[in-house]
N, CA, C and O atoms as CSV, one atom per row, in Angstrom:
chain,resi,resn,atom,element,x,y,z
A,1,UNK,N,N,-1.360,-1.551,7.541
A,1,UNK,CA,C,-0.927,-2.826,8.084
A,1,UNK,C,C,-0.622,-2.636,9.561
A,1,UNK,O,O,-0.089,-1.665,10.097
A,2,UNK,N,N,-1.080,-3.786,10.122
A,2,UNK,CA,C,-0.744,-3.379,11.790
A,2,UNK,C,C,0.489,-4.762,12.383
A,2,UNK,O,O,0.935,-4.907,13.522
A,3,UNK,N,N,0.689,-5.363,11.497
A,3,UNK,CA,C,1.685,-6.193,11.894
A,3,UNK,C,C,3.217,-5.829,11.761
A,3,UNK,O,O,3.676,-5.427,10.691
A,4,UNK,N,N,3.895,-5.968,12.760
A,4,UNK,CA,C,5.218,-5.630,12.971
A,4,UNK,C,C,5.942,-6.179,12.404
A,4,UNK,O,O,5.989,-7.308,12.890
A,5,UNK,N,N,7.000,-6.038,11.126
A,5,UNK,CA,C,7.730,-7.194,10.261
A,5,UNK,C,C,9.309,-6.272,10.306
A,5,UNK,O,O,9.415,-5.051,10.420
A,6,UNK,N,N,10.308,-7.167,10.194
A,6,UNK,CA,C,11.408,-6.175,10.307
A,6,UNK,C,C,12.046,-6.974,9.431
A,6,UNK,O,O,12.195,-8.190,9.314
A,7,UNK,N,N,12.493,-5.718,8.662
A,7,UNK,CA,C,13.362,-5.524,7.291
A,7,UNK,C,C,14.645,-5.684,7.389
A,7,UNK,O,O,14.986,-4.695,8.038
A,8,UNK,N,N,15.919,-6.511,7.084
A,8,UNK,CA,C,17.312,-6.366,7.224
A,8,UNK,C,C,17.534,-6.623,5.868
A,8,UNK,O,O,18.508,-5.979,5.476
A,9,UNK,N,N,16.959,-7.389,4.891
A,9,UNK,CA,C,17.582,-7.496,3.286
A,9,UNK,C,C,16.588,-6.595,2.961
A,9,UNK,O,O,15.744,-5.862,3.475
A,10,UNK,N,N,17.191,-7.075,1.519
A,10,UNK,CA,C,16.263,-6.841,0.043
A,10,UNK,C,C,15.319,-7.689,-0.239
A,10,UNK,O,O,14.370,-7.503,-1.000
A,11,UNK,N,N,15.666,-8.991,0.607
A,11,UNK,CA,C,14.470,-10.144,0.391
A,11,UNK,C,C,13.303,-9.714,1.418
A,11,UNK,O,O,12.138,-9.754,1.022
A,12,UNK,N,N,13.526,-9.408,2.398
A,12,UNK,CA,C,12.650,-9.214,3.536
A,12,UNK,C,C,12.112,-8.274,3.009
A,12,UNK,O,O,10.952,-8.685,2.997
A,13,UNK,N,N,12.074,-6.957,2.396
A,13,UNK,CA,C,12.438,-6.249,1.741
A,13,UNK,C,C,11.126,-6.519,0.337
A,13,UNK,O,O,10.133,-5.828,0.107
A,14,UNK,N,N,11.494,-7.457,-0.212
A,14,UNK,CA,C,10.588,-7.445,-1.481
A,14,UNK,C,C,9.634,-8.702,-1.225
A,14,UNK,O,O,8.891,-9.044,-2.145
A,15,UNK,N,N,9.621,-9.318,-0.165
A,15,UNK,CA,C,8.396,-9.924,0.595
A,15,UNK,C,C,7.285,-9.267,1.272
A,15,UNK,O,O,6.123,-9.673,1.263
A,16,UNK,N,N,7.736,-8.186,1.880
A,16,UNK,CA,C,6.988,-7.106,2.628
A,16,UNK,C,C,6.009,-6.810,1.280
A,16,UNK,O,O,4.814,-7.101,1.223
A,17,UNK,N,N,6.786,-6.172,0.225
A,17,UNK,CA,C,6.390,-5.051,-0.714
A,17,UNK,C,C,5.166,-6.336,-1.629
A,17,UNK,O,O,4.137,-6.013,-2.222
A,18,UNK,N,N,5.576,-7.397,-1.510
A,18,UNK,CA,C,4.596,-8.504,-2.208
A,18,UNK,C,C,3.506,-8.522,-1.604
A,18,UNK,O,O,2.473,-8.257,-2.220
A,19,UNK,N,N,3.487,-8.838,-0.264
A,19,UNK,CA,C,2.588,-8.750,0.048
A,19,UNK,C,C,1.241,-7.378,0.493
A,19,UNK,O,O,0.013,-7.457,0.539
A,20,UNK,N,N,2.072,-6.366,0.720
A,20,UNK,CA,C,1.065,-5.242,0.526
A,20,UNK,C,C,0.806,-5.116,-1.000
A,20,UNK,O,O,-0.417,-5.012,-1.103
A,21,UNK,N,N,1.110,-5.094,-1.667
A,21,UNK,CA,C,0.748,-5.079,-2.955
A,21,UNK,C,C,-0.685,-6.258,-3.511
A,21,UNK,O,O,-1.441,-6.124,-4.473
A,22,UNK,N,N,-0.636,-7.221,-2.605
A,22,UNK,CA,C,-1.713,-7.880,-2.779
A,22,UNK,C,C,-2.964,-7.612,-1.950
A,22,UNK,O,O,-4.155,-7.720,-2.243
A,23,UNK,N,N,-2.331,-7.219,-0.793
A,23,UNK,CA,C,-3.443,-6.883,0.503
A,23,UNK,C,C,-4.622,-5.498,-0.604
A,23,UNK,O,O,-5.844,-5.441,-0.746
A,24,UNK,N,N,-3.355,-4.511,-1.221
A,24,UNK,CA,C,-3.631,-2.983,-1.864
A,24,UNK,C,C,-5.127,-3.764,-2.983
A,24,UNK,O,O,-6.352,-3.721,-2.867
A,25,UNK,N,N,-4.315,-4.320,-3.861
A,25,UNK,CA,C,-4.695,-4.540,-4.773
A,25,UNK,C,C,-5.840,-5.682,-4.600
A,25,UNK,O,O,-6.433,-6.035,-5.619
A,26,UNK,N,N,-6.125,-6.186,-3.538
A,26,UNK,CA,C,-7.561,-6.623,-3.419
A,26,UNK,C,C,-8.560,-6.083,-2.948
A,26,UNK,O,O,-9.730,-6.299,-3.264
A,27,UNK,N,N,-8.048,-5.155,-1.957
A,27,UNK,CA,C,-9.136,-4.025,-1.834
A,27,UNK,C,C,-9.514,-3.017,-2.622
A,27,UNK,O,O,-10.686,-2.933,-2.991
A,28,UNK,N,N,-8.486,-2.028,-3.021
A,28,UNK,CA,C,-8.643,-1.127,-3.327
A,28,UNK,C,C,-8.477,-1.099,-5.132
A,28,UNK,O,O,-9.014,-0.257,-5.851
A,29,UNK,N,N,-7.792,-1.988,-5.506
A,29,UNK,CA,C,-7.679,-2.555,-6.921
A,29,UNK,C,C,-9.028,-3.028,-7.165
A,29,UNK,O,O,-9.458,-2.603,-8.238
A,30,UNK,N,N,-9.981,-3.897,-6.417
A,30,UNK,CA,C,-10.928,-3.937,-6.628
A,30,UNK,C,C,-12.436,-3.610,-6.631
A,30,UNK,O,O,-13.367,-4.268,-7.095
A,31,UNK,N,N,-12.434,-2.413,-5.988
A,31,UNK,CA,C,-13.277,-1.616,-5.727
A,31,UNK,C,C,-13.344,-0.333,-6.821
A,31,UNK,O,O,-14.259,0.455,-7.058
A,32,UNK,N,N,-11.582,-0.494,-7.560
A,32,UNK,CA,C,-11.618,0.540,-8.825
A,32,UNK,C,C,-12.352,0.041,-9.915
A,32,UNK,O,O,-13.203,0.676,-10.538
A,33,UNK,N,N,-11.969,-1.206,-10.141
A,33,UNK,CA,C,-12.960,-2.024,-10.693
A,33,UNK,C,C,-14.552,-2.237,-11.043
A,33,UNK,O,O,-15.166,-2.357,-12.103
A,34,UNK,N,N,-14.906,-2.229,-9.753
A,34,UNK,CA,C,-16.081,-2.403,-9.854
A,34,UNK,C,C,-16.679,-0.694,-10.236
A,34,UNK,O,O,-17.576,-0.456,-11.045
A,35,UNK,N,N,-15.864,0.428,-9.364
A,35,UNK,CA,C,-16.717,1.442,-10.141
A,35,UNK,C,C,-16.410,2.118,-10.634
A,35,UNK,O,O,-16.719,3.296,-10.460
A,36,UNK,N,N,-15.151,1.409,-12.050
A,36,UNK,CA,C,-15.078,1.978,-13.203
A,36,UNK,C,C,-16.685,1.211,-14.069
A,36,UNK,O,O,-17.376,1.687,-14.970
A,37,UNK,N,N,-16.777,0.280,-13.538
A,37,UNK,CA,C,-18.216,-1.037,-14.246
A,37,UNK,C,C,-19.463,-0.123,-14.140
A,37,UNK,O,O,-20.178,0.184,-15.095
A,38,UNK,N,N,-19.655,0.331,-12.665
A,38,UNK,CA,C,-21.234,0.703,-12.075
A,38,UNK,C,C,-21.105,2.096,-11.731
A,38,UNK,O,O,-22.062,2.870,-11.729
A,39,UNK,N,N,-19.609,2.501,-11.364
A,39,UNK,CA,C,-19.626,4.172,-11.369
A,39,UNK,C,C,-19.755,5.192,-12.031
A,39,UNK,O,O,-19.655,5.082,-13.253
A,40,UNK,N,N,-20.046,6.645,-11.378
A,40,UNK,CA,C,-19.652,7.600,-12.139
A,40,UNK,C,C,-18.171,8.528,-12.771
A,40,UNK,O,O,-17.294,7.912,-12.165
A,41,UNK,N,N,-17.697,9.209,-13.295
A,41,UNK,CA,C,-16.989,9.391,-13.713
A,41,UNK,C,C,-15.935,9.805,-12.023
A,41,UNK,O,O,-14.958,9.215,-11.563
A,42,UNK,N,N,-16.748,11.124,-11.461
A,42,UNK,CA,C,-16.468,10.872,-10.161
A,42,UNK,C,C,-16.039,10.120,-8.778
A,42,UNK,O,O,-15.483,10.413,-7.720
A,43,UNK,N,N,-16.576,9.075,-9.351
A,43,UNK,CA,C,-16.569,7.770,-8.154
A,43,UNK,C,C,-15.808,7.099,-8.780
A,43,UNK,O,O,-15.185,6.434,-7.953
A,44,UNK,N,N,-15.385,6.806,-10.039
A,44,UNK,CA,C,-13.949,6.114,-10.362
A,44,UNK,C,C,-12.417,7.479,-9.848
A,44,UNK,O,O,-11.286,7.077,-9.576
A,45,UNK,N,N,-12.761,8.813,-9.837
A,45,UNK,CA,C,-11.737,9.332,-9.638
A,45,UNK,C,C,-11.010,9.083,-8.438
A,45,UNK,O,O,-9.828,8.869,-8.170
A,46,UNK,N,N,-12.399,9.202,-7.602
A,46,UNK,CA,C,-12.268,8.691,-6.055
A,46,UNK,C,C,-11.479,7.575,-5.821
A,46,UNK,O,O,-10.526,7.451,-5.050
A,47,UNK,N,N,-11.980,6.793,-6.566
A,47,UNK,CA,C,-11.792,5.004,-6.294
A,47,UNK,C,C,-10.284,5.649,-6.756
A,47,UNK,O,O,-9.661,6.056,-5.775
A,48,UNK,N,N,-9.760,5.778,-7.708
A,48,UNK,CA,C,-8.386,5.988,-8.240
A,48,UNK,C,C,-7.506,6.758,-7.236
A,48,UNK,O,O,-6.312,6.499,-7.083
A,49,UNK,N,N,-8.144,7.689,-6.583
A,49,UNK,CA,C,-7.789,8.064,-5.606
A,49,UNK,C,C,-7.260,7.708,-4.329
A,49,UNK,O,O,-6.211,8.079,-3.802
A,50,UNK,N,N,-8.348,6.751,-3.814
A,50,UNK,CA,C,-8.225,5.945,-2.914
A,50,UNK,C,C,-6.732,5.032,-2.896
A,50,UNK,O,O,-6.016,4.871,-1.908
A,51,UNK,N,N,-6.478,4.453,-4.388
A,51,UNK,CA,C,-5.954,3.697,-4.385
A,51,UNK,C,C,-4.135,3.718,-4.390
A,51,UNK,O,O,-3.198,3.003,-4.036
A,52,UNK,N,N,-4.506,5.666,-5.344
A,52,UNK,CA,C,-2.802,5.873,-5.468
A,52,UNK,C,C,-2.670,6.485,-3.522
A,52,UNK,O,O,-1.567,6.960,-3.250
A,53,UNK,N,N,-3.348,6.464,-2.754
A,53,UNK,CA,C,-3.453,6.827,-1.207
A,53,UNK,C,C,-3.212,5.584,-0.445
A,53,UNK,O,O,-2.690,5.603,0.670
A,54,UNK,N,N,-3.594,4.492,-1.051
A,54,UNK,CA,C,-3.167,3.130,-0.166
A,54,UNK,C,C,-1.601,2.778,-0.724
A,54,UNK,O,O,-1.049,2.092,0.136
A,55,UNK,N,N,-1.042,2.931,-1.450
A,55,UNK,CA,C,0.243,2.849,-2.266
A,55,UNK,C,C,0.766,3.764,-1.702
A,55,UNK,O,O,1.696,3.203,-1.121
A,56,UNK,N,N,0.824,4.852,-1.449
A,56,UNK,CA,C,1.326,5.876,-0.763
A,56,UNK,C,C,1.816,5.582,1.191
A,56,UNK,O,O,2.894,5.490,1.778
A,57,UNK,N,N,0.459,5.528,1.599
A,57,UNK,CA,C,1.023,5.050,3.014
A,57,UNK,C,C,1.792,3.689,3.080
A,57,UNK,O,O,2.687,3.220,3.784
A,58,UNK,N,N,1.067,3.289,2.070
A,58,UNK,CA,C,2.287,1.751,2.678
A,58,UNK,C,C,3.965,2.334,2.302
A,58,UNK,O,O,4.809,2.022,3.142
A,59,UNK,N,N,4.414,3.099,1.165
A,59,UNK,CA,C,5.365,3.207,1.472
A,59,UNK,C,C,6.123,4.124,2.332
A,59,UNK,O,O,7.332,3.914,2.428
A,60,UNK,N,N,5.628,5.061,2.941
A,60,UNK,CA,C,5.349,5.659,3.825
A,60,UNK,C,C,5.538,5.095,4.943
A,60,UNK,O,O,6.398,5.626,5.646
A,61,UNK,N,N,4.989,4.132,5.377
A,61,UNK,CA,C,5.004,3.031,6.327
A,61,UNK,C,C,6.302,2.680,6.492
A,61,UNK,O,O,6.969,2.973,7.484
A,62,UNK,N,N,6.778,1.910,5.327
A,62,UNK,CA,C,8.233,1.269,5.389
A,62,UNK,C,C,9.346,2.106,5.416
A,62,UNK,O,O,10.480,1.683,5.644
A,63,UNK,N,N,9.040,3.444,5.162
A,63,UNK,CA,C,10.016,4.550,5.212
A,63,UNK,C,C,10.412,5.020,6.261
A,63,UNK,O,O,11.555,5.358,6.568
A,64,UNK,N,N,8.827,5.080,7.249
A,64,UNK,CA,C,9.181,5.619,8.507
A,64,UNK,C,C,9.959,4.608,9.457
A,64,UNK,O,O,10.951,4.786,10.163
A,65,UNK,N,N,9.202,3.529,9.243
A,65,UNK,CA,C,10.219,2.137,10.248
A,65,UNK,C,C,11.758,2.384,9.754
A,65,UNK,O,O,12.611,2.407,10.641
A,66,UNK,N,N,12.236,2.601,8.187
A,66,UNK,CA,C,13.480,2.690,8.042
A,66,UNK,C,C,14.062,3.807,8.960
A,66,UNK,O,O,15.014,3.486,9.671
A,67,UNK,N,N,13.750,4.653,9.001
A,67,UNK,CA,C,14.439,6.274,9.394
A,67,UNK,C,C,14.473,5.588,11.154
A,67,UNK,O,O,15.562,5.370,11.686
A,68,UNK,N,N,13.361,5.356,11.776
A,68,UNK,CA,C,13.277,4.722,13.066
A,68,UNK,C,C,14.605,4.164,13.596
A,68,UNK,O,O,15.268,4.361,14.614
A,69,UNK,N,N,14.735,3.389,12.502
A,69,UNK,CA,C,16.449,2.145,12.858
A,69,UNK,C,C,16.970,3.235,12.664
A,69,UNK,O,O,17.228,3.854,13.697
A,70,UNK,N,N,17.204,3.669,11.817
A,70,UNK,CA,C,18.695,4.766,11.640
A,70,UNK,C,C,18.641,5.577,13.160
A,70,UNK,O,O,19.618,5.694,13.900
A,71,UNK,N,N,17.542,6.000,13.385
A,71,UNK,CA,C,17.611,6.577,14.553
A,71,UNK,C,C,17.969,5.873,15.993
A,71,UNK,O,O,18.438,6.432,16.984
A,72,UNK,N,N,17.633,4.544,15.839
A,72,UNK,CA,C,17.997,3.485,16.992
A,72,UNK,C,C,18.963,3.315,17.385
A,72,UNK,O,O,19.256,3.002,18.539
A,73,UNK,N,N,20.055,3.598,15.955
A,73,UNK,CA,C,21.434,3.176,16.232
A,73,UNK,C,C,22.320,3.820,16.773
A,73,UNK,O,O,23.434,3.321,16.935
């Protein structure tokens, strides 16, 4: 994600997490999809791969902006 959003609740907070979760899960949710359908056993591992890796940086993402503030203050 390249847009700058800043977190002070739990709401801001579980709006963020909604929406990467949809951004994740239309790309990469759907590309597991398709090649669990047309892939090989391989190319679904990948795809599975891919996907627990997009779940990963995003929270990653929000972790590092957290530590950032702590450090701001």
């Amino acid at each position: 994600m390249e847009d700058v959003i800043m977190i002070k609740n739990r709401g801001d907070f579980g709006l963020w997490a909604i929406e990467v979760a949809k951004q994740i899960v239309s790309e990469q949710g759907f590309e597991l999809a398709r090649t669990a359908r047309d892939g090989t056993e391989d190319e679904v591992r990948l795809a599975g791969n891919a996907l627990g890796q997009a779940i990963t940086n995003a929270l990653l993402e929000v972790y590092d902006g957290l530590l950032q503030d702590v450090s701001d203050e």
